[in-house]
N, C-alpha and C positions, 0 to 999 in steps of 0.2 A: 680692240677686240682680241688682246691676247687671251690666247687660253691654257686651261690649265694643264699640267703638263705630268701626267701618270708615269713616270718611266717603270722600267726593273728594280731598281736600286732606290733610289732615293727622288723624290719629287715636291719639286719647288713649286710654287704657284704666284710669278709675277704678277704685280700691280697694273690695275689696268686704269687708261683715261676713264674720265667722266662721259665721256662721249661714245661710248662703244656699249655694244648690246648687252643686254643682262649674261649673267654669268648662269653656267649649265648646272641649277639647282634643284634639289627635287619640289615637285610641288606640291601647295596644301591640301590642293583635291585630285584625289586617283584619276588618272584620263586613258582610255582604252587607245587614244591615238598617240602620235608619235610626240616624244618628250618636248615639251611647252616653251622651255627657259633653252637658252642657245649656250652653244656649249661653252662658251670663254667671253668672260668682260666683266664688268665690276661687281659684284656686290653690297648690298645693301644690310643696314647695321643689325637689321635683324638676323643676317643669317652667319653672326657670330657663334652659333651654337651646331651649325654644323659640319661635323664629322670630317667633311671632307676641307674644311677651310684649316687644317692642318698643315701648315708652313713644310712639313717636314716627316713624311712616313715611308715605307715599304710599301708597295700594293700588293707584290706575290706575296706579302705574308698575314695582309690585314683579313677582317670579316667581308669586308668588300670583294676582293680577288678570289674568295672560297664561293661567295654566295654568284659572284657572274663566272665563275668559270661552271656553276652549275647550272644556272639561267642558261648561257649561249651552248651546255650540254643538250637539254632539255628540249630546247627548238631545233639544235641540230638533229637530234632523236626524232622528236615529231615531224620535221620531213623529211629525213631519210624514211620516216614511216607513209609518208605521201598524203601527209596532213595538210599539205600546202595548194591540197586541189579541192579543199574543201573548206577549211578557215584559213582567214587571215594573219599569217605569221607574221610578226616582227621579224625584219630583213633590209639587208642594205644592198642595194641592186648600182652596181657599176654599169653606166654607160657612156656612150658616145660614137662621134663619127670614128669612120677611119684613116688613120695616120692621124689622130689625137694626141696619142700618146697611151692609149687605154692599156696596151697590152706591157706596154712597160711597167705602168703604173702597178698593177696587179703582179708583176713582178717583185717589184721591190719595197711591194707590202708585203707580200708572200714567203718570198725569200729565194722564190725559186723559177726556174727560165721555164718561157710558156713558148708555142711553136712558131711562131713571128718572121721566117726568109720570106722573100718577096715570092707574091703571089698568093701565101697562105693567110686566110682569115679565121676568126673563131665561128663554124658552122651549129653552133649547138649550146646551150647555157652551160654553166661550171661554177659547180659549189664548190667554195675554199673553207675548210673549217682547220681554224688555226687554236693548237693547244701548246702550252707552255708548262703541261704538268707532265712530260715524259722527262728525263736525262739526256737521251740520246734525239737523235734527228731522226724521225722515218717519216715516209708519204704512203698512204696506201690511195688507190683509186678504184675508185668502185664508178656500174653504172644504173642511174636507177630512170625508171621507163614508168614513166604517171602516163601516156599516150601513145597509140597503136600507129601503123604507120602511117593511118589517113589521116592523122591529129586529132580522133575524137579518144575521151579520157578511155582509161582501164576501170575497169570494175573492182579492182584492188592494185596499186603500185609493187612494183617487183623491181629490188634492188641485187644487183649482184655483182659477185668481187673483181676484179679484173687487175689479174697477175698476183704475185706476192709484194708484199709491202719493201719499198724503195727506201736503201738505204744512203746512195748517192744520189745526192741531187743533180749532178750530172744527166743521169737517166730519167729526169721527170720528161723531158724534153720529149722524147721519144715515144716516151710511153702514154703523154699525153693525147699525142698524131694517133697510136692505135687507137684508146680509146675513143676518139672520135670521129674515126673511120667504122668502131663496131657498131657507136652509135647510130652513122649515118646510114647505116645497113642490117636493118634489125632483123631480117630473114637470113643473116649467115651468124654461125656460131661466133659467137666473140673471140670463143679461146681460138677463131683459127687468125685471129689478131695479134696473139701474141707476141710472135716473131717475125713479123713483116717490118723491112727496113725504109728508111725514107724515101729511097728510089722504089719496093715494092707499093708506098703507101700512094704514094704519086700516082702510079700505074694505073690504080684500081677503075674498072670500067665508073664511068660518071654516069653512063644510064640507067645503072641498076642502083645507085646511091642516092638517096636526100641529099639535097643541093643544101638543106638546113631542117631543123629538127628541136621540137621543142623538148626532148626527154634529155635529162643531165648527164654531165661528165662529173661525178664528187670526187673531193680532195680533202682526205685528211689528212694535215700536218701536222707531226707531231716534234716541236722545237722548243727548249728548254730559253730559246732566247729572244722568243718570237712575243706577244702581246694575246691571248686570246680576245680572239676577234672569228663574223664569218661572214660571210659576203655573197653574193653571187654576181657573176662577169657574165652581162649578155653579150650576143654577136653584134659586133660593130654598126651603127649604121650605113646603110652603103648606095652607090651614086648608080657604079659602072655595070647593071649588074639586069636581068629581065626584071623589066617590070613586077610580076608576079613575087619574083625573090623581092626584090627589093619593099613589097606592101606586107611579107610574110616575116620580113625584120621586124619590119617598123610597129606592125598590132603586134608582135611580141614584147615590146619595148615599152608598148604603151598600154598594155593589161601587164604586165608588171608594175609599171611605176605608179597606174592608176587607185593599187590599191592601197587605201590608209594605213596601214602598219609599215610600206613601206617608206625606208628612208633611200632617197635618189642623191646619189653622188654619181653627179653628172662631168664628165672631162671635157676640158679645154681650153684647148691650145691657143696660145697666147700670140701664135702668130696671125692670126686671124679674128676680125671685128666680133665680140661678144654675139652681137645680133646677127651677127651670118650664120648662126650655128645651129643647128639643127636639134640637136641634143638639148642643146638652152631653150627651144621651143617648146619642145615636147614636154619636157622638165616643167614650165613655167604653168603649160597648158594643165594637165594634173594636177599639179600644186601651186595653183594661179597666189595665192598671200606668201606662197615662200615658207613654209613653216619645215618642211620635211625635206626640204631641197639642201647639200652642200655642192659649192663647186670646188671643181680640183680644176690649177691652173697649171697647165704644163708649158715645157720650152720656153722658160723667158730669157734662156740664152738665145733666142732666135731674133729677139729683140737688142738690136746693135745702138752704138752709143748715139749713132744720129739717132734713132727715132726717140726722141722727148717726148712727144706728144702723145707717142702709144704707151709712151711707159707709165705718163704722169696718170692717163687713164687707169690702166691696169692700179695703180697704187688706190687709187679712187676707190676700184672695187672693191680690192684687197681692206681697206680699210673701213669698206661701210657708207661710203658718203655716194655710192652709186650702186644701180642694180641688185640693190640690197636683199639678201635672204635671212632669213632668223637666224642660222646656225653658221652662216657667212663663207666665204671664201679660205682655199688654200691652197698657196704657192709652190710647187716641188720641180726641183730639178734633176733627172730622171739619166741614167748613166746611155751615154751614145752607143753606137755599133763598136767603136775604138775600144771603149771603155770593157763594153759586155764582154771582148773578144779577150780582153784581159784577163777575165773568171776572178776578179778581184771581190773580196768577201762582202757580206752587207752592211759591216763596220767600217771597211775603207770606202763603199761607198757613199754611205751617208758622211762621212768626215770629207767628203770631196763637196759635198753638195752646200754642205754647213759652212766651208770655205767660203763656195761664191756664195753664199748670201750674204756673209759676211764681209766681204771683201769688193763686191759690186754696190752701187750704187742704182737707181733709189732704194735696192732693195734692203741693203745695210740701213738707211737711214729710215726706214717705215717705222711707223709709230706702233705696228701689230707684228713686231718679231716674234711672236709668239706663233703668227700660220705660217711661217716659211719652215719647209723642210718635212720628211716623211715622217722622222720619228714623231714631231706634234701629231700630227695629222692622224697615226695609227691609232695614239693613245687615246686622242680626244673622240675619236669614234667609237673606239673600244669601250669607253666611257658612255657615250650616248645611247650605243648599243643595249648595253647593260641594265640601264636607266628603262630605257623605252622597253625591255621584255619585260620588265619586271612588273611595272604600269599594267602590262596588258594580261597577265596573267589573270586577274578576274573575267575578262572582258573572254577571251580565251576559253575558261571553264563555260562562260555563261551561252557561248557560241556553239560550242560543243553539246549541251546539255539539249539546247534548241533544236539541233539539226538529228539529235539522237531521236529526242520527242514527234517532230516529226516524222521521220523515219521509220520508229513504232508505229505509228497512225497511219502511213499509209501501208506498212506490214498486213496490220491486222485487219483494213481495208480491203484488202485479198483472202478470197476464197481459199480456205486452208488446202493443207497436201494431201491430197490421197492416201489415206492410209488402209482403209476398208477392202476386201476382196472387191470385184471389179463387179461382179454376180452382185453379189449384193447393194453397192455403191446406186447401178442401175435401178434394180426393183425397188430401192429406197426412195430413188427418185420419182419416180411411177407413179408410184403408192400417195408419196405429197402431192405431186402436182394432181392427180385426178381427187384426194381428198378436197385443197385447194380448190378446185374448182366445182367439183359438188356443193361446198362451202359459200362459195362467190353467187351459184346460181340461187341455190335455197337461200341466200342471203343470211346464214348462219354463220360467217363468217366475218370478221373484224373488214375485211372491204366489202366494203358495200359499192362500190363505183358501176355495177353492173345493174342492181336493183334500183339505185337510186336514178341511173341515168334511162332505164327502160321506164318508171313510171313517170318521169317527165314527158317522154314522147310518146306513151299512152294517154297522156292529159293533153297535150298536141291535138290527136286524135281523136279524143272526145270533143273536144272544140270542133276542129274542123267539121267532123259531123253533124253536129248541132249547127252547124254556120248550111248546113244543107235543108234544113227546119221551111217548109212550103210558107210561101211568100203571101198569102190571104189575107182580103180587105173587102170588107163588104160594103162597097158600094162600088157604082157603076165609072165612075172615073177614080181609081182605085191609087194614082201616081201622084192626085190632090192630097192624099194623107199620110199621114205617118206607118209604123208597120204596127202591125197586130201580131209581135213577134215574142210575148211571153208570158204566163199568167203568174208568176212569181217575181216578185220584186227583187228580188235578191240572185236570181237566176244567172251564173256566166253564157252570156253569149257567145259563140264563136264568130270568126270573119265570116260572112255570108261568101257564100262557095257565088261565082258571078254567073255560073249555070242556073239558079234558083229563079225563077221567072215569077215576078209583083203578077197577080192574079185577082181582078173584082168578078165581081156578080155576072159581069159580061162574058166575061173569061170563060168563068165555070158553067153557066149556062149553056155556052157554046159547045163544052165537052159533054155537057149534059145530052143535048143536041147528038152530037158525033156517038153519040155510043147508044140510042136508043134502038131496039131490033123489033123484038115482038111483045115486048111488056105493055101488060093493059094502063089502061089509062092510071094516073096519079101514084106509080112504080118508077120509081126513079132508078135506072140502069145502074145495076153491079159495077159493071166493066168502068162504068165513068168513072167510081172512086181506086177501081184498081189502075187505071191507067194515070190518073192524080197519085196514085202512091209509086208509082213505077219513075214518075220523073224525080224522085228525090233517090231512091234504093239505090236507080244506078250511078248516081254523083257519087256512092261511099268506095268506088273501087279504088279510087285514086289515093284517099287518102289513105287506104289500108295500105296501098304499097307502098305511098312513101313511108309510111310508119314501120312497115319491115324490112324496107331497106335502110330506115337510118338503124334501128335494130341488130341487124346483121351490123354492120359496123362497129356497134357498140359492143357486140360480140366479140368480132376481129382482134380490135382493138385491145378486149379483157385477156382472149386465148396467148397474142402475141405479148404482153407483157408477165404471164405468167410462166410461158415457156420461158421467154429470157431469166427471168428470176430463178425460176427452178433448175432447167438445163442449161443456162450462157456460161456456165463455165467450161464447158463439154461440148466442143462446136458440132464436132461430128451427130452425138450424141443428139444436139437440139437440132440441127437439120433434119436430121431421119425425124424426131417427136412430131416436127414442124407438118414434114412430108405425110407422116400418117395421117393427123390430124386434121389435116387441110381437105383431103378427099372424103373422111366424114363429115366436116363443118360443110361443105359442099350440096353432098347428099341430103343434110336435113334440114339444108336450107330449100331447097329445092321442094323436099316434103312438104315443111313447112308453107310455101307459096302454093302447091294444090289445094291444101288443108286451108286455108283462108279462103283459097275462089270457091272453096262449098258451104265454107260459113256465110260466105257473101250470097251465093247464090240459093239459100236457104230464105233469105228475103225475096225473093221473086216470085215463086209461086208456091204455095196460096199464100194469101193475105191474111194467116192465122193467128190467134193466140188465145191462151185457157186463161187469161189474165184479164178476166169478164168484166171483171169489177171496175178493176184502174182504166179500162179504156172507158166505159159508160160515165163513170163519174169524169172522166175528163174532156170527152163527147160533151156531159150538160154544161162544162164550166164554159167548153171554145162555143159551142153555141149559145150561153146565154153573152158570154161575150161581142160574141157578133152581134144580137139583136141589140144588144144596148148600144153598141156602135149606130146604126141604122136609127137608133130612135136619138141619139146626141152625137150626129159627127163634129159637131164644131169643138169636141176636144181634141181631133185628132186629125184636124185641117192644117196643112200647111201655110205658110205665110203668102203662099201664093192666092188665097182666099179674101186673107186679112187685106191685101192690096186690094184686090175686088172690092171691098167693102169702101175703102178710104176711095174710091175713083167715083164709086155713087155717089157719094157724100160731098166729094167736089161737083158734082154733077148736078146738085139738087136733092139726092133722096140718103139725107140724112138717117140716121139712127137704124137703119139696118142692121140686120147681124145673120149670122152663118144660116142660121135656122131660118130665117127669112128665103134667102135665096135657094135654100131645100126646098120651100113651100113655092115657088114660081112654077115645079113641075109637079102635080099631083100626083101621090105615092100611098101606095098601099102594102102594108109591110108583108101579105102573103105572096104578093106577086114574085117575090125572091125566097121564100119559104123554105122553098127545096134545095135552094142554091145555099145558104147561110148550114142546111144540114150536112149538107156532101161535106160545107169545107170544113165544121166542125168534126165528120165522122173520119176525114183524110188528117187532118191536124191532131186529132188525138192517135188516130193510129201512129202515125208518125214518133209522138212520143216515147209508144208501146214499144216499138219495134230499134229507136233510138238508144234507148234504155237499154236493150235487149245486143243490142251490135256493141256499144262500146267496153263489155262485159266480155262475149264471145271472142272474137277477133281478139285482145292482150290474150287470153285463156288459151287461147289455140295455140297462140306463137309460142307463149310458154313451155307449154305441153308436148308440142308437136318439136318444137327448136332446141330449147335450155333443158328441159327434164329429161327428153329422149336422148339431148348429146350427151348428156353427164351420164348417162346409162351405157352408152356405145366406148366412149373413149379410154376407160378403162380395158375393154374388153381387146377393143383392136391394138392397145400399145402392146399389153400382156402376149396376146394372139403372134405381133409381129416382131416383136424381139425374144419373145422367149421359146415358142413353139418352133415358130418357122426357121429361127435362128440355129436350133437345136436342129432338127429336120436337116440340115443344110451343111454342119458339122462345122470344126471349129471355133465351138459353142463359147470356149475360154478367150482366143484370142477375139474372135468377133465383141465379147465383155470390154477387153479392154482398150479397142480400138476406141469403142463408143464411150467410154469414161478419157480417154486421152484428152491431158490436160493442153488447153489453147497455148499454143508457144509462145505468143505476147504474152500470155501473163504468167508460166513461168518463167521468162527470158525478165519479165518484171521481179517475181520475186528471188529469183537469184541475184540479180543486181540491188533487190534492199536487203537482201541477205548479208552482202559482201559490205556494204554500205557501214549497215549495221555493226556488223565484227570492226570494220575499220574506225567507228565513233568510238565504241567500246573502249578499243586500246587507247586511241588517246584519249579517252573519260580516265583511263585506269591511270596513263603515264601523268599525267597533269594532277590527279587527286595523289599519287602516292609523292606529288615533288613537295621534300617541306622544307627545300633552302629559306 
């Protein structure tokens, strides 16, 4: 698994076994994820024609080193712009436990000393962006804040400078303690960090600081002998520490490494079992096939010449035949406290390190000299790096473009901004909603939901009424037969109301009976058929008011959706609308329920109508009905009859039938004469008067409820914000109280405002990059 080796100067590219992973090539199909092919191992005869299988070039001077020193510009630009809290950047996220080696590690890729005395950890993430196109050395450090102090995001990331640019490396050390003490304390001025010493930075109260913090410490290095490359160093994982700290590492660590653009270069330490590590877990867990995962193996000077069996393991990895990852392992040996106290450059260090691999065993004798030591390690990443932005660059546009699109749509999903006088804003509103619902009621209007849903529960109503239709059978055991309950074949019935009382010849005789006073002989009492018309009139109360109580509702129901529509932007504004509104819909609902009990109570006395004709002709039809009932009931016998018939029949007296057992009691069809009239003159009026109520009653509610409020509501809106408003003074501000926009929703459209501007620029930075 040697890999190929990019230096400064000049770059060789060792032969690798047959046995070792493919080598880090580009691939035939574009992949938005992290580079496919692993960075060092053999290739294959087809990829003779690429560019990089060049035995022998320059990197700082080829088309490759222009076009990735613009690529890792580019991403470094887009989150310094704080594009990193919205798409997924290509990025290589350093982690691990503590005392791994992590902070070394990042040292002497860097080039420069990080704050590491006992006791101090990394409290907070740090971008390293490392450039090799200045002459000279300098660090600037800047601090950039994508999250407030409760950890929820910013509505735009704010990056800002911290100190002037460093030209001893000496002083990164220092300066790096400030800035993550300004970090840790985002309610004091940074600048009052500037010059506070190690013993003031110690000091600083712990109660008033984040014990940790997900907003960055950046680092831009600029080193003429460095590799560009950039990285980010999370804070260590850690054991000894509250609970709470310790679960606010760890989901930082693992919504980092979680996301697919990222490449996890995980530490560890070689003194310790691969599988005790925590880092390796989390690592594995993420990027369970290994694709995106490198390990960095530190201290294998800790591993003394007895331990064989840790070492022979360790070469295992190192070489691929164990715990294997795509992009695989690498070895480094990383300068001691002795060493560092030295200040020895990062040319003698790496020439110490290059020694012992050289010079120790097994690691001299590995088959993958190609992963020991840091210079491999930078280059080959730097490389993958390079690789893997460049892939994702479509995937990138295509991200952006989406979250823009989005973002328009829910923009323009909000109710625009006030621009109109306040005065007017108001009566604009007014004016729609009482047209609107003029519209709604006369059903002139594109919704219909109010017209359509009140003549359904007027045809309810007509039903039910008709289900109160007097119950008449003419003959004397009237519960023998069927009903005589319509002269039209086609007729909707209603449910019979269970008030409606089955009435024969008996029945009505008897009220015939009960109501006779001083009428001469063969006068058949008035009162008997008004008091037959009186048990049906008063059944219709009930259903009139469930009818205007579901009404009203349907009312309710219209009003409150139209306010929300017209005034929900305007809470104030719809409150008061609501408030007026409510104590008219109130009032003529209330009218409306008098105005019904007199439509209702219009049928009670008298028993009128100038509709001469329709009742007599419907008089002759229910009485000739009834007689031809009385001269053939056996059409209208129930089965309880037919049984009757079949028990003779068992019995001996066959062939009987319906008309037979009529004839057992001699019948004279005058004898009920008078009875067959009443119920024809009660069952036609009925009709008269049926006809007549389910006509009145919708007409009333209309009139008296929907046509009269669409009269009033105008008048009272107008009446109470314009007049009285006026009246009362203040007239202006009172305007703009009531247009005062809901703060949810512009505390929404400020945040897709900001939103928006932040897609923007990186739509702009991305489309103008044409490396």
């Amino acid at each position: 698994m040697n890999g190929f080796r990019f230096n400064k100067t000049k770059t060789t590219i060792p032969q690798a076994p047959a046995s070792q992973a493919p080598a880090l090539a580009p691939s035939p199909e574009p992949d938005a994820n992290v580079e496919t092919s692993s960075i060092s191992g053999q290739r294959s005869s087809s990829d003779s024609d690429d560019k990089w299988e060049d035995s022998d070039f320059d990197l700082s001077s080829t088309e490759y080193a222009r076009r990735g020193k613009e690529l890792m510009r580019l991403i470094n630009d887009l989150r310094s712009m704080g594009a990193d809290t919205m798409i997924d950047l290509p990025t290589i996220v350093v982690i691990g436990g503590q005392s791994a080696g992590k902070s070394s590690l990042v040292e002497a890729v860097s080039g420069v000393n990080v704050p590491r005395d006992s006791g101090t950890c990394t409290r907070c993430p740090m971008e390293c962006f490392m450039s090799s196109s200045a002459k000279t050395w300098s660090c600037t450090i800047k601090l950039r804040f994508d999250y407030d102090s409760s950890g929820r995001p910013l509505s735009r990331s704010k990056e800002v400078g911290f100190g002037a640019p460093i030209t001893d490396k000496n002083d990164v050390d220092i300066w790096l303690r400030r800035a993550q003490a300004a970090i840790l304390n985002p309610h004091t001025p940074a600048e009052n960090f500037h010059k506070k010493t190690v013993t003031e930075l110690r000091t600083i109260n712990s109660t008033s600081s984040l014990k940790f913090s997900r907003n960055f410490v950046t680092v831009a290095i600029e080193d003429p002998d460095a590799i560009d490359l950039s990285f980010i160093d999370l804070p260590g994982l850690i054991q000894n520490e509250d609970q709470e700290v310790i679960d606010l590492v760890q989901e930082l660590t693992v919504k980092a490494i979680s996301r697919p653009n990222t490449i996890i270069l995980t530490t560890i330490p070689m003194s310790d079992d691969i599988q005790n590590q925590q880092s390796v877990r989390l690592a594995r867990e993420a990027d369970p096939d290994g694709q995106r995962t490198i390990g960095v193996l530190t201290k294998p000077d800790t591993l003394g010449q007895g331990a064989v069996s840790a070492r022979k393991s360790w070469i295992d990895v190192i070489e691929g035949h164990q715990h294997t990852l795509k992009h695989g392992y690498y070895c480094v040996r990383l300068p001691d406290d002795a060493q560092r106290t030295q200040r020895l450059s990062r040319t003698a260090f790496q020439k110490l390190e290059a020694e012992y691999f050289d010079t120790n065993p097994p690691w001299s004798q590995s088959t993958e000299r190609g992963r020991f030591g840091i210079p491999a390690f930078v280059s080959d990443i730097s490389v993958l790096l390079v690789k893997h932005i460049g892939k994702s660059l479509a995937k990138l546009k295509q991200d952006v473009e989406r979250l823009l699109a989005s973002c328009l749509d829910d923009l323009v999903a909000l109710p625009a901004p006030l621009t109109s006088d306040p005065q007017v804003e108001v009566l604009g509103k007014v004016n729609e909603f009482c047209t609107a619902f003029k519209g709604i009621i006369d059903g002139t209007s594109s919704d219909k939901r109010l017209a359509q849903r009140n003549r359904a529960l007027y045809a309810d109503f007509k039903r039910d009424i008709r289900g109160t239709a007097p119950d008449f059978r003419p003959f004397e055991n009237p519960k023998q037969y069927t009903p005589f309950d319509s002269l039209e074949p086609n007729e909707t019935l209603g449910a019979r109301n269970r008030r409606v009382r089955t009435m024969g010849l008996s029945e009505v005789r008897q009220a015939i009976k009960d109501a006779i006073a001083w009428e001469l002989p063969n006068n058949i009492p008035y009162e008997a058929k008004t008091r037959l018309i009186s048990q049906f009139t008063t059944l219709w109360t009930a259903p009139a008011e469930r009818c205007l109580t579901a009404i009203n509702e349907v009312l309710d129901d219209v009003i409150q959706g139209l306010i929300e529509t017209h005034f929900g932007r305007f809470k104030v504004l719809q409150q008061l609308v609501s408030e007026l509104i409510s104590a008219d819909v109130e009032e003529y609902k209330s009218r409306t329920r008098c105005a019904m009990k007199e439509t209702l109570e219009l049928e009670d006395r008298p028993n009128y109508t100038q509709n001469t004709d329709y009742l007599l002709t419907l008089r002759d039809k229910w009485l000739n009905k009834y007689r031809l009932g009385r001269r053939e009931p056996s059409q209208y016998q129930l089965p309880d009859v037919t049984n009757a018939l079949n028990y003779l029949a068992q019995a001996g007296y066959s062939g009987l039938t319906a008309d037979d057992l009529n004839r057992l009691r001699p019948y004279n069809p005058d004898d009920f004469e008078d009875e067959l009239i009443v119920m024809a003159d009660v069952r036609a009026y009925f009709h008269v008067a049926y006809k007549r109520i389910i006509d009145h009653i919708p007409l009333k509610i209309e009139h008296s409820l929907h046509q009269a409020l669409a009269g009033k509501v105008s008048v009272t809106l107008l009446q109470s914000l314009i007049v009285d408003t006026t009246a009362q003074g203040d007239f202006v501000e009172r305007m703009k109280e009531l247009v005062s926009e809901d703060p949810a929703i512009a505390l929404k459209r400020d945040h897709l405002q900001a939103r928006r501007a932040r897609l923007q620029d990186y739509r702009r930075k991305l489309m103008n990059f044409s490396a």
